[in-house]
ZAMARGU-4260 file (C-alpha; in steps of 0.2 Angstrom, whole numbers, plus 5000, padded with zeros to 4 digits):
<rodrens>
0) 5516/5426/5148 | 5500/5418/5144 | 5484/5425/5150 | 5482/5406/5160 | 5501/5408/5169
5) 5493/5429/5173 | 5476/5420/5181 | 5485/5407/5189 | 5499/5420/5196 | 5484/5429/5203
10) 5475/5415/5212 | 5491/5412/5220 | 5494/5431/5227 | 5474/5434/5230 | 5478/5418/5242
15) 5491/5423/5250 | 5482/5440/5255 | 5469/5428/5262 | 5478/5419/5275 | 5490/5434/5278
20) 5484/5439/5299 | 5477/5456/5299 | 5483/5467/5310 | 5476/5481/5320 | 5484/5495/5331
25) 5483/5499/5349 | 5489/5508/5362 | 5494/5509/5378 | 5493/5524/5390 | 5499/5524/5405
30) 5489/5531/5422 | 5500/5545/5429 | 5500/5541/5449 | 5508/5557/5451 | 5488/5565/5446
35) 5476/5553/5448 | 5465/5550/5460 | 5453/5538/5468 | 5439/5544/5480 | 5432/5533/5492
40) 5415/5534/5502 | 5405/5529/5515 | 5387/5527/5510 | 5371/5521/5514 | 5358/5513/5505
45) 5344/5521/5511 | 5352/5541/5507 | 5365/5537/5496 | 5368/5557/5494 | 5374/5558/5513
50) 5392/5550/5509 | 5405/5550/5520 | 5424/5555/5508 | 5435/5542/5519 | 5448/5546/5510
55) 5460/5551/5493 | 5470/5537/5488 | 5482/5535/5473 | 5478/5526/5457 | 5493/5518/5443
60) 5490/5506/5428 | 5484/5508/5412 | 5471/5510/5400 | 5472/5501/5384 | 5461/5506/5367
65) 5462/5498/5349 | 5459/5508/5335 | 5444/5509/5325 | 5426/5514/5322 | 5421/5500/5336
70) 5437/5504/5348 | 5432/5502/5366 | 5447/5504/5379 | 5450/5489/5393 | 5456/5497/5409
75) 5468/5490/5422 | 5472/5498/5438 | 5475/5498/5455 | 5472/5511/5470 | 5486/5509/5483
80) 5487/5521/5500 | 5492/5540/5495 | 5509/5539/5501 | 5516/5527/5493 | 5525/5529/5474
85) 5518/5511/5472 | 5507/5498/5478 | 5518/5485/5490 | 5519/5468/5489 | 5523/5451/5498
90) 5533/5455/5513 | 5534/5475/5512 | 5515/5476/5512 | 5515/5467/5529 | 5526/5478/5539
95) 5513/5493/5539 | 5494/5488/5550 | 5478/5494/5539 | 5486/5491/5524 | 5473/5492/5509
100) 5476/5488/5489 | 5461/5489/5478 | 5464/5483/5459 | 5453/5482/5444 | 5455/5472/5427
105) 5442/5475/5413 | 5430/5459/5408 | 5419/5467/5396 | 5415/5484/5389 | 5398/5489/5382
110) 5397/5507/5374 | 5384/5519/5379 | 5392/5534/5369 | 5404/5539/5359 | 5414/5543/5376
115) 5404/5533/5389 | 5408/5516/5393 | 5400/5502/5405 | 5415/5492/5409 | 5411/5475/5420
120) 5428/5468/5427 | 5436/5460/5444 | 5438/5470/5457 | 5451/5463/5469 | 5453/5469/5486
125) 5469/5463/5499 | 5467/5468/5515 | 5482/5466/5528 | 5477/5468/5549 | 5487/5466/5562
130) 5480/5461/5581 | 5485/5475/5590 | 5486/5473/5610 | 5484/5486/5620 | 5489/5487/5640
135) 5486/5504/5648 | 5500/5504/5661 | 5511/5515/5665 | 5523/5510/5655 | 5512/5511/5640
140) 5517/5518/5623 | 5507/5514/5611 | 5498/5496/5604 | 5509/5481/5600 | 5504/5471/5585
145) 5505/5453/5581 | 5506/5442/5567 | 5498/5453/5549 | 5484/5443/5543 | 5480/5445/5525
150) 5464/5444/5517 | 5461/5444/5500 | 5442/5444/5490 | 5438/5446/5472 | 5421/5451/5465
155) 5412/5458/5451 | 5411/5477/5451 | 5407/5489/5436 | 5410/5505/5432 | 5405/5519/5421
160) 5419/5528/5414 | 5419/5544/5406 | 5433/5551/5394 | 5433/5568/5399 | 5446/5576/5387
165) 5461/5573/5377 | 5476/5584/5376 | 5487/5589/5363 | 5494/5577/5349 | 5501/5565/5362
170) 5486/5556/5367 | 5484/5561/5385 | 5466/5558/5391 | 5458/5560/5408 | 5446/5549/5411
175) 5432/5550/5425 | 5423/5534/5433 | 5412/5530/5447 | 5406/5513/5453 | 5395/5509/5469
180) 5396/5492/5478 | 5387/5486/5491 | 5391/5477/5508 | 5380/5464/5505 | 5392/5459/5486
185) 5410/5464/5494 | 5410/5463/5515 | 5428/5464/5512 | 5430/5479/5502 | 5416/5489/5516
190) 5431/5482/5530 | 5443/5486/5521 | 5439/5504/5516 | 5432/5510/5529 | 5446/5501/5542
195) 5459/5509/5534 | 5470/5525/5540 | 5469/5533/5521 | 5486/5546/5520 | 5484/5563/5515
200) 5487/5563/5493 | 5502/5575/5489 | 5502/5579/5470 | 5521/5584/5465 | 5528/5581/5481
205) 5546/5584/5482 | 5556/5584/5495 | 5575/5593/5500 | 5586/5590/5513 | 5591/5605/5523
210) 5609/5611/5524 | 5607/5611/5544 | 5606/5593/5540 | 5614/5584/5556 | 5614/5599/5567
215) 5604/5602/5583 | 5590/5612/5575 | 5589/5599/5564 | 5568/5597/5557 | 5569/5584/5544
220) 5566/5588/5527 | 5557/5602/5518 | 5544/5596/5505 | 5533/5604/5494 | 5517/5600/5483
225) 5498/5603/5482 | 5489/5594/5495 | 5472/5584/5490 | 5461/5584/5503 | 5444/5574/5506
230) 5428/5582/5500 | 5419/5595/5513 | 5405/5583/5524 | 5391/5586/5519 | 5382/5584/5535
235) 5392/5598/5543 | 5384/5618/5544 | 5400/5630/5546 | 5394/5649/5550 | 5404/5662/5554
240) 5400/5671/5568 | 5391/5689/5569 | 5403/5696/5582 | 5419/5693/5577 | 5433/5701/5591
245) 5450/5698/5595 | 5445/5680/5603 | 5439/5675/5586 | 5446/5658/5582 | 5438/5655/5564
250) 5419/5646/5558 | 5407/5639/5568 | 5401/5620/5564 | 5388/5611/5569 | 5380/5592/5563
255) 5365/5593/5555 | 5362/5574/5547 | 5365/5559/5553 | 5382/5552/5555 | 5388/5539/5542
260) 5396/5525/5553 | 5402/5507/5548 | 5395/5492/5551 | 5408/5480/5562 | 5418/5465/5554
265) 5402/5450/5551 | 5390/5460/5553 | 5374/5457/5542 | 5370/5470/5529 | 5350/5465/5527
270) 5337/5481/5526 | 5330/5473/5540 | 5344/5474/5551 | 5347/5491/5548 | 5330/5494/5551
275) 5332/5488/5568 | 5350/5493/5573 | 5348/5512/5568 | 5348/5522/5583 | 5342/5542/5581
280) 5358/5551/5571 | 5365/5537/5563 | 5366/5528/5546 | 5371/5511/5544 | 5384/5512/5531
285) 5380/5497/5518 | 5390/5502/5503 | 5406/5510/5496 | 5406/5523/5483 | 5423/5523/5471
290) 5425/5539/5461 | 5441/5538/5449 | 5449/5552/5443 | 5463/5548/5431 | 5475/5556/5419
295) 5485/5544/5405 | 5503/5550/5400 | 5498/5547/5385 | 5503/5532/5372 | 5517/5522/5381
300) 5516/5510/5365 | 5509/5505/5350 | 5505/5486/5348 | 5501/5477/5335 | 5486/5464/5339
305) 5483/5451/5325 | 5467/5445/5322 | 5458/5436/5307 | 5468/5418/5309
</rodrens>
C-alpha cells in the first residue's frame, strides 16, 4: 500500500473516532426504606436549637452518581408515613385523613468537598385532609369525615448532603442530609408536617400469625423489629427522685423552655406577628427542620450516559 492510501486510511479512522459518542458510567443505588430515615422538626426562627422531633418517617428512591474526577450524585426521593412499605397514590392515599408525601428531585449540585454536596432541587409536598365532624352525643363514636381534599405545593429547597461512608465492594453508602425551610417559602409543607399523625418507624418488622389463629384468645399477630423513636425533647428535665420506695413509678419530668406550637392554616409568618402573638412559654413555630438519614443498596445498575454529540 502506498504511503498516500496509509494517510488517507488514517484520516478516515481518526474520523471516525471523532464522531464516535463518548460514553461515561454511572450508577444507580437504590435508598433502602427498610433503614432510612427522615426526621422532621418543628422549629422557630428565633431559637432554632429548641426543635420539636414531630416525627420519624420512611424514606425510598435513589441516588444517582457518574464516574469521574468531577462526579457529583443527583438525588431523588420521597419520604412517605413510617408504616407504609411505599408511598400511596391516587385513590389509596385518600382513604387514610392526614396523609403526608414529601418528595425531592435534584436541580443542581455544587461541591463543597470531596464528600460534601449543596444540592438545590424541588421539593414537593401533597397533603390530603379530610373535614371531620364531630357530634358529642350519646351516640357518639368517633369523628366522621367528609370528602379528602388534596393539596399539592412545589418549592425550592436545598440540602446539604453528606456521604458518611461506603461499605464493602458493593457500593453501599450512607448518606446524611439536613435542609431547613421556612413557613414563610413553603406554608404547605409547615401544614402539612406538623398536621400529620407521623407512625411509629419499625426497621425489620416482621410479622407471624399465631397458631391460636381463629380461636377465642385470639391477639392478632406477633411482630418483631427495632423501634425508631423520635428524638428526646429538649425542653424536658427528667430526675429521678431521691427516695425511691415501693410507690416508685420511674423519672420525674418537668418543662423547662417554651413550648414549640404551630401556627394555624393562613396564618401570617412575618417577625412581627410573632412578635406580637407570642404569649409567655410559647414559640411560634415558623420553619421545618428535615434531617435524612439514608442507606443505598448499593449499585442497582450501571448505565451508560453518552455525551460529546
Amino acid at each position: 500500500m502506498s504511503n498516500k492510501s496509509l494517510i488517507a486510511a488514517f484520516v478516515a479512522l481518526s474520523s471516525a473516532f471523532s464522531v464516535a459518542p463518548v460514553f461515561a458510567q454511572s450508577s444507580v443505588a437504590g435508598i433502602d426504606s427498610e433503614h432510612s430515615t427522615a426526621r422532621l422538626y418543628l422549629a422557630s426562627s428565633n431559637a432554632p436549637a429548641n426543635n420539636v422531633n414531630v416525627g420519624v418517617a420512611r424514606a425510598s428512591g435513589v441516588v444517582k452518581l457518574t464516574a469521574g474526577d468531577s462526579a457529583t450524585p443527583d438525588f431523588d426521593f420521597t419520604i412517605y408515613p413510617a408504616d407504609r412499605k411505599s408511598p400511596a397514590v391516587g385513590s389509596d392515599a385518600k382513604k387514610k385523613p392526614n396523609y403526608t408525601v414529601i418528595s425531592f428531585k435534584t436541580g443542581r449540585v455544587v461541591p463543597l468537598s470531596a464528600d460534601t454536596f449543596r444540592v438545590t432541587g424541588k421539593l414537593t409536598t401533597s397533603y390530603v385532609e379530610r373535614e371531620a365532624t364531630y357530634d358529642p352525643t350519646e351516640g357518639y363514636s368517633g369523628p366522621t369525615y367528609g370528602p379528602s381534599v388534596t393539596v399539592s405545593k412545589t418549592e425550592e429547597a436545598t440540602f446539604q448532603f453528606r456521604r458518611a461512608h461506603s461499605v464493602g465492594a458493593s457500593g453501599v453508602s450512607e448518606w446524611i442530609a439536613s435542609a431547613t425551610i421556612g413557613g414563610e417559602d413553603f406554608p404547605e409543607l409547615l401544614t402539612a408536617v406538623s398536621s400529620t399523625d407521623w407512625p411509629v418507624f419499625v426497621a425489620d418488622e416482621r410479622c407471624t400469625m399465631p397458631s391460636n389463629a381463629g380461636q377465642e384468645d385470639y391477639a392478632g399477630s406477633t411482630c418483631t423489629g427495632e423501634r425508631v423513636d423520635v428524638a428526646a425533647r429538649k425542653d424536658l428535665s427528667c430526675d429521678t427522685p431521691s427516695m425511691v420506695g415501693e410507690d416508685f413509678s420511674g423519672e420525674v419530668c418537668t418543662q423547662i423552655a417554651p413550648t414549640v406550637i404551630a401556627p394555624v392554616a393562613g396564618q401570617t409568618y412575618s417577625a412581627k406577628r410573632r412578635r406580637t402573638n407570642e404569649q409567655p412559654g410559647q414559640l411560634i413555630a415558623n420553619e421545618v427542620q428535615i434531617q435524612l438519614d439514608l442507606l443505598t443498596t448499593g449499585s442497582d445498575s450501571a448505565v451508560s450516559v453518552a455525551s460529546g454529540q
